[in-house]
N, C-alpha and C positions, 0 to 999 in steps of 0.2 A: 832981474831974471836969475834963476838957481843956476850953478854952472851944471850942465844937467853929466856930463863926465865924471865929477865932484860927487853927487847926490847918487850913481850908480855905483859908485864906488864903495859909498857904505851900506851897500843892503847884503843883507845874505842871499848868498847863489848855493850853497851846497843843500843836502836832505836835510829835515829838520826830523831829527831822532832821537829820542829820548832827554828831550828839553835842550837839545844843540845842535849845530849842523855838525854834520858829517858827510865826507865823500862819498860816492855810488862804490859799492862792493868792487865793481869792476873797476874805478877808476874813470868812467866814460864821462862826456860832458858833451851839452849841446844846445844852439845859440839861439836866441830870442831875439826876433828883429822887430825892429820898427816900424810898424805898417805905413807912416808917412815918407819915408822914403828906402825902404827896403835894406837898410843895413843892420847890421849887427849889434844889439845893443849890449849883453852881457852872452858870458857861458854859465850854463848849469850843470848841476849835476842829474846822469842820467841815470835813475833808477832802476835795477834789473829784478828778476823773480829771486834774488837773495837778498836783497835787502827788503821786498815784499814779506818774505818769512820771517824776518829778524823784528819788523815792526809788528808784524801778529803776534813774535813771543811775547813783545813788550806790552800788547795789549791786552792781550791776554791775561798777564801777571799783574797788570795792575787795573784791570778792572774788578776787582774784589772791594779792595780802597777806598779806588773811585766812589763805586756805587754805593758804599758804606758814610762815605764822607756827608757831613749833614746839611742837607737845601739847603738852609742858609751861610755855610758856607762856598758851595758852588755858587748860587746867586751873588756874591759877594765878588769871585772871582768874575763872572760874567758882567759885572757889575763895571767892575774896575777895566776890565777890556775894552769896553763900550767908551768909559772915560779917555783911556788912551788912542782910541783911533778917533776920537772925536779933536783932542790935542793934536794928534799927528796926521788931520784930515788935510793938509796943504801937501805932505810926504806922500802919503796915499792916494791922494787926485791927480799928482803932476804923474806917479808910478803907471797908474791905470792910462792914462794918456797916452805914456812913451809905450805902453807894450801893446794896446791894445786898442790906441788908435783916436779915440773920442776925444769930442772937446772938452775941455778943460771945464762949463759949467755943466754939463752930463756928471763929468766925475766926482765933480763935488756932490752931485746929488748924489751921487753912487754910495759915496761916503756915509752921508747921511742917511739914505736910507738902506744900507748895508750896516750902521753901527746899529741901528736902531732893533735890530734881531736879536745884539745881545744883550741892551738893556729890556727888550720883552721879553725872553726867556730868564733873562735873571728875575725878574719877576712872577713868569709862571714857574721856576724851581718849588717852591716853596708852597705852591695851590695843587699840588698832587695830589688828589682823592682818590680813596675808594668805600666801602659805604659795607654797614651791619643793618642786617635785616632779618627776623623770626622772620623761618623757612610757611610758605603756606599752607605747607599738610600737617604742621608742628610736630614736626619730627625732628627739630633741632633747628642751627640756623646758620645762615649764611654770611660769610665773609669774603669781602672781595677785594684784593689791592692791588697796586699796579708796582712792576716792577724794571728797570732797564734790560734794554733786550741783549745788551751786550755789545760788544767790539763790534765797529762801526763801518762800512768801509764806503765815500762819500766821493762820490767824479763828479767834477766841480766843471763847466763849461768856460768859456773864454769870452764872454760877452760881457759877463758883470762876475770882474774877476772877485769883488772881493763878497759884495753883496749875495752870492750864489753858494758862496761858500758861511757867513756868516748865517745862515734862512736853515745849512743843515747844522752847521756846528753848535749855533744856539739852543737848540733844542736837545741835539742829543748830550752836550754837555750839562744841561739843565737836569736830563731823564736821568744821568748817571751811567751814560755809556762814554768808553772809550771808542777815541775816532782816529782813523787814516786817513787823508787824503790823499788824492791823487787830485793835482789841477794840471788844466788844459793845457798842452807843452805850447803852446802861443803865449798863455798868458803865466809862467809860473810865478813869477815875481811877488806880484801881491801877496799870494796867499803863504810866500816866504818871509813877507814881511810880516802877517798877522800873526804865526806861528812866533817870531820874536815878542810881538805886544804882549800873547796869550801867557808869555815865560815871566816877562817883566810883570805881569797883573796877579804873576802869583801862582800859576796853573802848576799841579804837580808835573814831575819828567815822567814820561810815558803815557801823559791820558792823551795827547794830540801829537801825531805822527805829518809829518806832509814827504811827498814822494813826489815830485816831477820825473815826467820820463817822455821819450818820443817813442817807446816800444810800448803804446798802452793794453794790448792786448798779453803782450808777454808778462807783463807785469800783473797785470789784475786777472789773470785766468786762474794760475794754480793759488791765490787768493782767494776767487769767487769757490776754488775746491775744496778749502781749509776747513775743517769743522770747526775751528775756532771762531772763525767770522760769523757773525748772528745775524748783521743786517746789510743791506746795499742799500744806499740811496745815488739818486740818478738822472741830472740835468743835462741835455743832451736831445740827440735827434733821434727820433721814433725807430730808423734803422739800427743804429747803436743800442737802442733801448732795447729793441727786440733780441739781439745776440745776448744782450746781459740777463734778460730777464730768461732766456733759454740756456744759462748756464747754473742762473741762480734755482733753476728748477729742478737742477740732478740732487740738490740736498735741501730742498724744500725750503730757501735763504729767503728770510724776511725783506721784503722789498717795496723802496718808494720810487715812480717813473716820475718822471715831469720833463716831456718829451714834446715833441716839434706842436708848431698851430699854425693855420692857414685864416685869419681873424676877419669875420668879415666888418663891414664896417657900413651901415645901413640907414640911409636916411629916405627918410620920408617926406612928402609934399610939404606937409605941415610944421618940418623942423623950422629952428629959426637958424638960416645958413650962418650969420655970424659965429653962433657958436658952435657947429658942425664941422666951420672952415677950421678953426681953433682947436677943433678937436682932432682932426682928419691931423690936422700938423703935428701935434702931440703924441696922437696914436702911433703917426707913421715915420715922422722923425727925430725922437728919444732913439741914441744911441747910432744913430745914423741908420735907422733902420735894419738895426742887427739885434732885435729881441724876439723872443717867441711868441709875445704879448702882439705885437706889430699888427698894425691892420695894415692888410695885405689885397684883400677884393673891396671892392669900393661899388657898393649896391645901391642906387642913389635913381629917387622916382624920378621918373622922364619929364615930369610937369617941372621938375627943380635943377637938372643932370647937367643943360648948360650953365646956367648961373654957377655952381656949386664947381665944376669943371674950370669957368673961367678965374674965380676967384682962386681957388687953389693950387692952377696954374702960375697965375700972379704971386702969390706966397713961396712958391716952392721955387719960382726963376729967380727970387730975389735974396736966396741964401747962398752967405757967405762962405765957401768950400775951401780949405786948406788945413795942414799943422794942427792938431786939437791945441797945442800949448800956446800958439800965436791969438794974441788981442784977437777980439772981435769972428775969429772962427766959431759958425754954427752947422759944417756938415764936413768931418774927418773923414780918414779914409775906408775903406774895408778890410777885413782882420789879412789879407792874403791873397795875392794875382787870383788865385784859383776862386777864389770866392770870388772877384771885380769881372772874374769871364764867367761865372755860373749866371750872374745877375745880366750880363748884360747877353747870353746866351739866349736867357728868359725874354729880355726884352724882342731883339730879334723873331723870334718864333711869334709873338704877338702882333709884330710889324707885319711879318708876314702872312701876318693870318686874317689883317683888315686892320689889326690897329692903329689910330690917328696918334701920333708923338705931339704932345699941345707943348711941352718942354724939355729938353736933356734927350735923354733917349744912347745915350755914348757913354763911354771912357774918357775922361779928362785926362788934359795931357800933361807932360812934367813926370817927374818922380812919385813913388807909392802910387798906392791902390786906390784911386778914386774915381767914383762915377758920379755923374753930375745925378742930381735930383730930377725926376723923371715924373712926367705924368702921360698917362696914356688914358685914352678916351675910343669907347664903341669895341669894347675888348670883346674877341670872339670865346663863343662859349667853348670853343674846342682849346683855347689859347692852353697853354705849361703853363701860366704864372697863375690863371684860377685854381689849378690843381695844384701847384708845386709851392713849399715855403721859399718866399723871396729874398728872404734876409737880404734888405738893401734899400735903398730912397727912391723906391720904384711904386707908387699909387695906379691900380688899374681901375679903370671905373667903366661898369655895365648900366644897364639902364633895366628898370620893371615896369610895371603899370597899375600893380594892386598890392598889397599889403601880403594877400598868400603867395605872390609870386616872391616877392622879397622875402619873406620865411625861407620858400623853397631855396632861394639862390642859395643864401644864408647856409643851408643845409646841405648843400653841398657838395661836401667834404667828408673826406674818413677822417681829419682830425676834430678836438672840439675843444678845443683849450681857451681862447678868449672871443670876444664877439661886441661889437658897438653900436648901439643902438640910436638913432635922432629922429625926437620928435616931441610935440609941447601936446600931447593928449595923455593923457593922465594915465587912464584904463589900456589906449593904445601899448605903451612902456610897460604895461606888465602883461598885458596879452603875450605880446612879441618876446620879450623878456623869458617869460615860462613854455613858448614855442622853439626858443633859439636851442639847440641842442652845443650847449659850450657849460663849463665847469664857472665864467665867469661870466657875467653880459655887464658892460659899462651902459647907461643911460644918458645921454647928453654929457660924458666927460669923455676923453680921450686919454687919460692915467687914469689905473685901475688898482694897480698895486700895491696892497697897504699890510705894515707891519701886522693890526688888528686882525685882518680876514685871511680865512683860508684859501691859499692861493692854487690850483690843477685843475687838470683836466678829465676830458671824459673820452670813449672811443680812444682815437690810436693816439691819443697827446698825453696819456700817462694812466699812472694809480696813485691813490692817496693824495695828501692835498700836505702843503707846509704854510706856514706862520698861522697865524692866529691862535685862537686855543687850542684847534685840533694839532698845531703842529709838533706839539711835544707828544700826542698820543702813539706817532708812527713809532717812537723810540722805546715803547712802554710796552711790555708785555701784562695781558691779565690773569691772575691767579682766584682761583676761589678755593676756599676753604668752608672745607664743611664740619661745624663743631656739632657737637651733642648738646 
């Protein structure tokens, strides 16, 4: 076992500023706890709106460079990144653990499929198109290329501390923008630690900035004012989304949301429950149920609603809750008190509104934030947890009776960001599928997230989509040129 005191001791806690740390302009510092048992794990450095301008000049001044630097050589650095957190994926998983809660095989996956962002984008560097075409009135002709949209400014959430951040860095390091980050004052560590890997893989000083702070408003306002800054991108919840994207609007700021979802999760008579059980588990307890992906309403035909209710009650009472670092843990705790009482807030209101508790339904006792895995059965349509994001190991499940009522359920919602669909009729799956109003519809799998596809939402769960091929377009301005 790492001595985990040992292992905290060598990461970096200060700003990461022009390819080093450096203390907060003020001097200020502020701690990062444990979510398993609510202590102190390190101090950071707190970033104020002077050291926000200090890293704009620097981005500013070297995005000229940057963007001139040849694909193949950014591919090469992005390349070599991917390499190193793949090596340092034991440092990285146990990190994600301590700040932020999950089990230990969550965070390896995290690893993985957070490295995996920068080995795809070091390979789309180098597929940047844009295309020659005789104009149709031949009157000359057209030229079209894409170009980085410039200095980057990137709020990274606290869920998937490194993976959240690697889905924007990848890309816009690929486009040829310089980035800032800001991550989540819960989870700074990580994305301090990446900023070290991106130095060692070669990255010049000044193209990747990171800023921890607890004043995040103070910090990213006279930023989001700066004409220097070109783009926002923006993981996070739809209320957050909204104040940024009504700031980013006084200077017409280039911007990606990928903001809260309410997922529903929708089976039909026909599914075959083995893999629905499997999949409701996967949907709903990756991460402990603290992703925006999460299926969160559980829309399930009345002909199938007990069976499917009882088996996932059985699955969900029989997980292991404690320590993500500790052997054999499969349900950590929640990022913060205040989240472990939103959730069980939630739950309460549903109890009281008719819902049956088939398991959990409480706050586990002991140290940190944990709430036992929870299923609730005969949810009232009026319940908070059909409308509200639950982030937590809390399963509601309603009952329909026909395929448009299940659409309807499905429907909702003013978010539209992921949606899961079960059932073994072919035509059924893509009916349903092109009726679900979400940016994503899983079909019989409960993980939906892949480095290949474009990942957002539609309605109040964001704009613009990341990873896949489209994900390096957010970062890419288009130019045409009109020659004679």
């Amino acid at each position: 076992m790492t001595d985990i005191d040992a292992f905290l001791a060598t990461l970096p806690t200060d700003l990461w500023i022009g390819g080093h740390q450096a203390p907060a302009a003020g001097g200020s510092r502020f701690p990062v706890y444990d979510p398993a048992t609510g202590k102190v794990l390190v101090e950071v450095a707190d970033a104020d709106p002077a050291d926000g301008a200090q890293v704009l000049t620097i981005a500013a001044a070297t995005q000229p460079a940057w963007a001139a630097t040849a694909p193949r050589r950014r591919a090469e650095i992005l390349h070599r990144a991917w390499e190193l957190v793949t090596a340092r994926r034991h440092d990285f998983a146990l990190l994600m653990t301590l700040e932020m809660g999950k089990p230990l095989p969550d965070s390896y996956a995290e690893v993985g499929y957070g490295g995996e962002f920068l080995r795809w984008f070091a390979e789309e560097a180098v597929r940047i198109n844009g295309r020659y075409t005789p104009s149709p009135s031949g009157n000359g002709r057209i030229l079209v290329t894409k170009q980085p949209v410039g200095p980057t400014l990137a709020i990274t959430p606290w869920n998937f501390p490194l993976a959240m951040g690697t889905r924007k860095i990848g890309p816009a390091l690929a486009a040829g923008c310089t980035v800032v980050v800001k991550p989540a004052s819960e989870t700074p560590l990580t994305m301090l630690f990446l900023g070290q890997i991106f130095a060692e893989a070669g990255l010049p000083p000044g193209v990747l900035s990171i800023l921890p702070t607890s004043r995040s408003a103070q910090l990213t306002d006279p930023m989001l004012a700066d004409p220097r800054l070109r783009k926002l991108t923006f993981t996070g919840s739809t209320a957050v989304g909204k104040h940024l994207l009504a700031r980013a609007a006084t200077s017409v700021l280039r911007t990606s949301m990928e903001l809260g979802g309410n997922a529903p999760f929708v089976v039909f008579a026909d599914a075959d429950i083995d893999v629905a059980v499997e999949g409701a588990m996967a949907a709903k307890m990756r991460n402990t149920g603290q992703a925006c992906t999460a299926a969160n309403r559980f829309h399930v035909d009345n002909a199938v609603r007990a069976e499917f209710t009882a088996r996932l009650t059985e699955r969900m009472r029989g997980l292991a809750i404690g320590p993500g670092h500790l052997d054999g843990v499969q349900v950590g705790p929640l990022i913060t008190d205040k989240q472990r009482h939103s959730v069980d807030e939630l739950v309460i209101d549903a109890v009281t509104k008719g819902a049956v508790v088939t398991t959990g339904g409480a706050c586990a006792d002991g140290d940190g934030y944990f709430y036992a895995p929870t299923v609730l059965n005969d949810v009232s349509a009026d319940a908070r947890i059909l409308r509200e994001e639950v982030f937590g190991p809390v399963a509601a499940i309603t009952g329909f009776d026909d395929e448009d009522q299940g659409i309807a359920a499905a429907n909702n919602t003013e978010y539209g960001l992921a949606a899961y669909i079960y059932t073994r009729d072919l035509h059924r799956a893509l009916r349903v599928s092109e009726a679900i109003e979400a940016g994503m519809v899983g079909v019989n799998r409960g993980l939906i997230s892949d480095v290949a596809a474009p990942f957002g939402g539609i309605k109040e769960s964001g704009l613009g989509r990341e990873a896949g091929i489209e994900g390096i377009e957010e970062y890419l301005d288009t130019k045409y040129i009109a020659l004679q």
